[in-house]
N, C-alpha and C positions, 0 to 999 in steps of 0.2 A: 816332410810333406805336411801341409797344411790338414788341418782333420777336427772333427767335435772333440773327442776325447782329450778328455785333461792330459798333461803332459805323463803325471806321474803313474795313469794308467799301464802305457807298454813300460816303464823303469820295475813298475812292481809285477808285471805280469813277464820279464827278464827275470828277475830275481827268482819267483816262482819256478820257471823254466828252468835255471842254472843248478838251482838246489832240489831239484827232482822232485817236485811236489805231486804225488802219484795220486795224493788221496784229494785234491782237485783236480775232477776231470774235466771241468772248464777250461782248464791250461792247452790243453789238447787242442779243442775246435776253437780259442780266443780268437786267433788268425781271420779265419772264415768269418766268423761271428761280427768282428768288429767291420769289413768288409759291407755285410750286410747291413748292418745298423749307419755304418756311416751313411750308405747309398740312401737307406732311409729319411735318414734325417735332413737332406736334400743339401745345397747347395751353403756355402757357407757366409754366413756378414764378415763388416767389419770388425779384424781382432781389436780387443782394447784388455785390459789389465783383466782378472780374475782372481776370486776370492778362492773358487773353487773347491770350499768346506764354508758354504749357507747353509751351517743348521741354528734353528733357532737358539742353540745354546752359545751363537760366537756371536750374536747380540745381546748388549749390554746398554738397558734404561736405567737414569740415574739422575736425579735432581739437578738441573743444572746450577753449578756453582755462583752465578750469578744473578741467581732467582726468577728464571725468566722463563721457567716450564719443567718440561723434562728433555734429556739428551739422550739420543742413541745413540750409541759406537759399536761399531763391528770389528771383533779381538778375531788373533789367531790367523795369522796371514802365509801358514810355514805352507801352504800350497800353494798357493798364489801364483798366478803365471800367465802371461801371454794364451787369450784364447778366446774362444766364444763363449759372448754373456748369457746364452739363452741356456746353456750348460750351466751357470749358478742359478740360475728359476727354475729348472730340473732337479738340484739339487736340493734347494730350499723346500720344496711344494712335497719330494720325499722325508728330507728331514722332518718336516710340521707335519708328518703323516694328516695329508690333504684329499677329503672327496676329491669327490670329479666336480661337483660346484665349487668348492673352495678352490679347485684348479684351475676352472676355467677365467674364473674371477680374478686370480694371479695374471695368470697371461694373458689377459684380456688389458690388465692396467698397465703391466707391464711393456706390450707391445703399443698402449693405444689404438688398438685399432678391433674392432669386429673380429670373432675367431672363425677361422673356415674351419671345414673337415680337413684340409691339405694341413694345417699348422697344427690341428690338435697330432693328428698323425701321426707329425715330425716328431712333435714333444713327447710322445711317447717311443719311440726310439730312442730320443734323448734320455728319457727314465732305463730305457734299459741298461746305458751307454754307464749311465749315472748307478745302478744298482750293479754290476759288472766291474767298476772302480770299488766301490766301499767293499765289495765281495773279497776283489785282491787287498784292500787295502786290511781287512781285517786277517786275513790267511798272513801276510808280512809281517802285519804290524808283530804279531805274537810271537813271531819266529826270527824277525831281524832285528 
């Protein structure tokens, strides 16, 4: 089923669940939880590719070779996957540990468009959707 959360949310939130992870009790209510935050986050765009780990540390500035400025490249692609983009701007805006101006200033250029109350909303579903993933992904990372 089609959904916000990055793919490797439920694989790491399985893994949790298979090896008994008693001492997260997020494991327990994830179900429910992710139910709600989806409905939250409201109706879904078009998928297109995902970086789905925008923190500022997987961009890389560097002189461009040809003397022509500087270049950006965005490293580290092992999550990468089939999903909704508004889900890496959720990502990003927690990794740059971002106010709420520096937020809305993201999603604002980001979408192009005027932010409503109905889109900050969402985006903040998305944050939790988004802090909920790096949660499982730090409990796994350490133990798989």
């Amino acid at each position: 089923l089609p959904c916000w959360a990055p793919p490797d949310l439920q694989r790491w939130l399985a893994y949790a669940r298979k090896e008994q992870y008693s001492r997260v009790p997020i494991v327990k209510v994830a179900d429910e939880m992710l139910q709600v935050l989806e409905a939250a986050a409201g109706s879904l765009g078009p998928a297109c590719l995902c970086h789905f780990d925008l923190l500022p540390d997987n961009f890389v500035r560097k002189n461009s070779p040809s003397g022509g400025g500087e270049c950006v490249w965005l490293v580290d692609f092992e999550y990468a996957a089939v999903g909704q983009p508004l889900m890496d701007v959720a990502i990003l805006s927690m990794g740059a540990s971002l106010d709420a101006h520096g937020e809305r200033v993201l999603l604002q250029a980001y979408l192009a468009a005027p932010l409503t109350e109905e889109v900050e909303r969402r985006f903040r579903a998305l944050k939790v959707l988004a802090s909920l993933r790096e949660t499982l992904w730090g409990v796994v990372a350490e133990q798989s």
